[in-house]
LONU-865746 format. One line per field, with one value per residue (C-alpha): residue in three letters; x, y, z. Coordinates in Angstrom, 3 decimals. Layout:
# LONU-865746
residuo	[ALA; ...]
x	[X; ...]
y	[Y; ...]
z	[Z; ...]
END
This chain:
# LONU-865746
residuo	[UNK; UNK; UNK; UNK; UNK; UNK; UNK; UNK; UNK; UNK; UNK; UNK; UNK; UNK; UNK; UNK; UNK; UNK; UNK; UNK; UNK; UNK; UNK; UNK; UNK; UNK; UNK; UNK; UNK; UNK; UNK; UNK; UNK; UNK; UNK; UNK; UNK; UNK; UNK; UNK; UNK; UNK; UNK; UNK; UNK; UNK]
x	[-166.983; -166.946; -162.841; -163.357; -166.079; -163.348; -161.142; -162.877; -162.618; -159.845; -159.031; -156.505; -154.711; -154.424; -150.701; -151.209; -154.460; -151.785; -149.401; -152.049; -152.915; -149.208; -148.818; -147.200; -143.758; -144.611; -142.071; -142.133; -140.374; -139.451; -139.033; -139.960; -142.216; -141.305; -137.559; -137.064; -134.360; -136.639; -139.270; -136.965; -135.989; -139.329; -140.615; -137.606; -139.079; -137.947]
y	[-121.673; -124.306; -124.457; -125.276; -128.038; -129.603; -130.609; -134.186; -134.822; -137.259; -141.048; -142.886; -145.732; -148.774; -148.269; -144.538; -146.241; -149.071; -146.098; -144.200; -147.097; -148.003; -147.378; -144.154; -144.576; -142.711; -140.127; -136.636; -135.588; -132.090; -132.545; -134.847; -133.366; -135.352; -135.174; -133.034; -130.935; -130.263; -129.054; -126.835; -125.282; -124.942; -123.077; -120.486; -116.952; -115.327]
z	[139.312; 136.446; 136.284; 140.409; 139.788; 136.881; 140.116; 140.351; 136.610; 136.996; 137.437; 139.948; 138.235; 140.382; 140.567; 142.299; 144.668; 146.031; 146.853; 148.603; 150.612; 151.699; 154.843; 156.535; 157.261; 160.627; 160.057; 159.274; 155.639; 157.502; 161.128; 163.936; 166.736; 168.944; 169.155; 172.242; 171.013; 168.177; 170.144; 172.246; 169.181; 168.109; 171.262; 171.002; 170.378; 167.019]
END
């Protein structure tokens, strides 16, 4: 239980904060959900 409490002993540089707070390129880094032949593939039983 004391290695899980250890998980908020750490520090964000300013650098990695002004990354965080860019903003979201509003794109998916896999696949887009709502390209329709995407979701047609997507609904196709295995």
């Amino acid at each position: 239980m004391a290695q899980n409490l250890d998980v908020f002993d750490f520090q964000l540089t300013a650098e990695r904060m002004a990354r965080i707070a860019e903003p979201d390129g509003g794109s998916s880094l896999f696949f887009d959900h709502r390209d329709p032949a995407m979701v047609v593939q997507l609904g196709r039983p295995v």
